[in-house]
C-alpha positions in Angstrom: -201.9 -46.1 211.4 -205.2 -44.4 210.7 -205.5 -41.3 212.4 -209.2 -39.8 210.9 -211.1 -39.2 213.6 -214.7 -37.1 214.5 -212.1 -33.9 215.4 -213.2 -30.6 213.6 -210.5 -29.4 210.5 -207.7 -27.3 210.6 -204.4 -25.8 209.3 -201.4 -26.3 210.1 -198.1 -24.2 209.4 -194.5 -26.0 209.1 -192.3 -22.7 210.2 -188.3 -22.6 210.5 -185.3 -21.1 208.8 -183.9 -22.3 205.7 -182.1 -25.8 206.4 -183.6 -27.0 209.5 -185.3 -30.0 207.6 -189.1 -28.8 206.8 -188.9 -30.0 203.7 -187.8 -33.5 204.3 -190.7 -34.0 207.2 -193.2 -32.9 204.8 -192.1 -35.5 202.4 -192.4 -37.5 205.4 -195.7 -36.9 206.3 -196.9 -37.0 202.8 -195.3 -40.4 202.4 -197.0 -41.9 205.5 -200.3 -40.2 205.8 -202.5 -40.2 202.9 -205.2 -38.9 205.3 -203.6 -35.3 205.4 -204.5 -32.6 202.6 -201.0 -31.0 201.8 -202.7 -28.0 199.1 -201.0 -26.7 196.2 -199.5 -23.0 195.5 -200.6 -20.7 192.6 -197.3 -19.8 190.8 -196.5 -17.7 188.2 -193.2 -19.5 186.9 -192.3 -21.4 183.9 -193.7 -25.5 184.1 -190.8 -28.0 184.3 -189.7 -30.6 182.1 -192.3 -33.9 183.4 -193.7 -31.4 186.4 -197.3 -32.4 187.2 -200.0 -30.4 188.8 -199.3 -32.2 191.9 -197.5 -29.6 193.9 -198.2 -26.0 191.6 -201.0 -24.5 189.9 -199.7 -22.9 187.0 -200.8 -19.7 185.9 -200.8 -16.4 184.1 -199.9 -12.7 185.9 -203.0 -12.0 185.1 -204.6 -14.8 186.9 -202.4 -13.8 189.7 -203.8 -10.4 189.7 -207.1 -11.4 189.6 -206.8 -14.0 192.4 -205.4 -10.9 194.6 -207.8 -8.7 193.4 -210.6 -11.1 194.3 -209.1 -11.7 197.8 -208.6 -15.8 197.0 -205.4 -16.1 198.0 -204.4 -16.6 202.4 -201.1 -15.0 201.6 -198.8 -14.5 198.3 -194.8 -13.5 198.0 -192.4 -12.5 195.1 -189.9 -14.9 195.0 -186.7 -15.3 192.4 -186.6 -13.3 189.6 -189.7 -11.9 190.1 -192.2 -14.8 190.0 -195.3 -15.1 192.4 -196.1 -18.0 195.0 -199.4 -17.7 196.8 -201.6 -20.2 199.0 -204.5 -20.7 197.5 -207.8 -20.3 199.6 -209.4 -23.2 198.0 -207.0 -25.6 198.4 -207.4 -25.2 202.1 -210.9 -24.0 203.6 -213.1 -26.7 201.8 -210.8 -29.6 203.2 -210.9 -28.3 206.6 -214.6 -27.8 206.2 -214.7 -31.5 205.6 -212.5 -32.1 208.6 -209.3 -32.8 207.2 -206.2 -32.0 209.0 -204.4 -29.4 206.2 -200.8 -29.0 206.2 -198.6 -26.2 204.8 -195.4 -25.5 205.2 -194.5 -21.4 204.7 -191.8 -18.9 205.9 -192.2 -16.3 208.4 -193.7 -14.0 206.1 -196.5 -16.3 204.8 -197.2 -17.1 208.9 -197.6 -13.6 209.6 -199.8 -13.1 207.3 -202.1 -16.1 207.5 -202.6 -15.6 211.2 -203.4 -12.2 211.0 -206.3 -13.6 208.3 -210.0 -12.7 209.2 -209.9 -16.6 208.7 -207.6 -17.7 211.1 -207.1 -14.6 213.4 -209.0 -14.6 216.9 -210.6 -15.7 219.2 -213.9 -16.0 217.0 -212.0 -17.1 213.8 -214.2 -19.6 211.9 -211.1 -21.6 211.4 -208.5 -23.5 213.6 -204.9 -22.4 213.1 -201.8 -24.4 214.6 -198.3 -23.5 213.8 -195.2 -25.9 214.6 -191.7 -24.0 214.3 -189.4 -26.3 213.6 -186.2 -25.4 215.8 -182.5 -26.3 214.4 -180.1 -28.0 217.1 -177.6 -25.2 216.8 -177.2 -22.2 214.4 -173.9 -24.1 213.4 -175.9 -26.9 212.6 -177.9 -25.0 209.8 -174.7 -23.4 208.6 -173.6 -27.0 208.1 -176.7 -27.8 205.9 -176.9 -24.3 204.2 -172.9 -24.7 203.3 -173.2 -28.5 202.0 -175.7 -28.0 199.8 -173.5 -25.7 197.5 -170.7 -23.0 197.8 -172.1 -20.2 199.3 -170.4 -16.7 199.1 -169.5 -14.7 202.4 -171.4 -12.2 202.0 -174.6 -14.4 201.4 -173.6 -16.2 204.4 -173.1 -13.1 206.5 -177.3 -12.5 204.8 -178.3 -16.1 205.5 -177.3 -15.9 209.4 -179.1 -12.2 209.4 -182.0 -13.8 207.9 -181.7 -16.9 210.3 -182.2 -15.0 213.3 -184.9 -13.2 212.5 -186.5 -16.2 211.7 -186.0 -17.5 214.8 -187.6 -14.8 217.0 -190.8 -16.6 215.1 -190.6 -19.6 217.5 -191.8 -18.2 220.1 -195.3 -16.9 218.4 -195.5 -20.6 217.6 -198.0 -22.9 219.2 -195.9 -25.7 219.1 -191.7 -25.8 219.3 -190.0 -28.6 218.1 -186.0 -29.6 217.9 -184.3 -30.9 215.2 -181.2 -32.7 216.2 -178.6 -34.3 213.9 -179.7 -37.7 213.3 -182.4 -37.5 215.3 -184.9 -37.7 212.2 -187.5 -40.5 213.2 -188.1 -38.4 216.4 -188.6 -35.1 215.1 -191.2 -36.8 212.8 -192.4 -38.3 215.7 -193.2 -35.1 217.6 -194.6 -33.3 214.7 -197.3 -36.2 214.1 -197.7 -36.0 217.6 -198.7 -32.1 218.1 -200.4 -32.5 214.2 -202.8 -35.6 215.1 -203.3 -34.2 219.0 
């Protein structure tokens, strides 16, 4: 189904804790609408084995620096071992300025600071801003996921569940609030195409 349309661009955020399933409805989305811009990250870390530039721009600390420095990046995080992640400014504001419907998914952290962005932030931002918090069905739910992926220790558990619910009191900044129930995959999908196409 196409779904371009005369509507003005925007962005929109994919927000929830770890294991809720963001991942897996942005492979979704990508899968069945070519229509959507999903933009790449700036990264500092090493290339893998047969990794394309399809997801990642690859580059130096010192690019890094200079894309903070020169104010190109929406918002930007040290993750693992000291490597940098950052969305990329012109991965996203030329699409929407084209009308395309732009869709990133970040953490709490990358939220916050997007929609605090002169960009996004306001009544008289330039740009439109939608965030969808994707909400699990219970916290045991994500404890299921998080512990089936691999052995997790205690005391990273105990840090996971901290971690959880703060990232839960996010939902409720969110424009749009969305369940993800166990087996319930098509439908979740559903609702996010619904609130990202409305």
């Amino acid at each position: 189904m196409d779904k371009t349309s005369s509507k003005p661009g925007k962005l929109v955020l994919l927000i929830g804790p770890s294991g809720v399933g963001k991942s897996v409805i942005l492979l979704e989305l990508r899968k069945r609408h070519p229509e959507l811009h999903f933009p790449r990250s700036a990264t500092t870390r090493e290339r893998r084995p047969n990794e394309g530039d399809a997801l990642y721009q690859f580059i130096s600390d010192e690019e890094f620096d200079a894309l903070i420095a020169n104010e190109k990046l929406l918002e930007w995080a040290n993750v693992h071992g000291g490597r940098r992640y950052g969305t990329l400014i012109d991965e996203i504001i030329p699409m929407i300025e084209e009308g395309h419907i732009v869709v990133r998914e970040v953490d709490v952290q990358g939220y916050e600071s997007i929609r605090t962005h002169a960009l996004f932030a306001g009544d008289a931002a330039p740009y439109q801003l939608q965030s969808i918090f994707i909400l699990p069905e219970s916290t045991e739910q994500l404890l299921h996921h998080i512990t089936r992926r691999a052995p997790i220790a205690e005391d990273e558990l105990q840090e996971r569940m901290k971690s959880m619910e703060k990232e839960l009191m996010f939902a409720e900044q969110c424009d749009v609030r969305i369940k993800n129930p166990e087996g319930k995959l098509e439908e979740t999908i559903a609702s996010v195409e619904q609130a990202v196409f409305d």
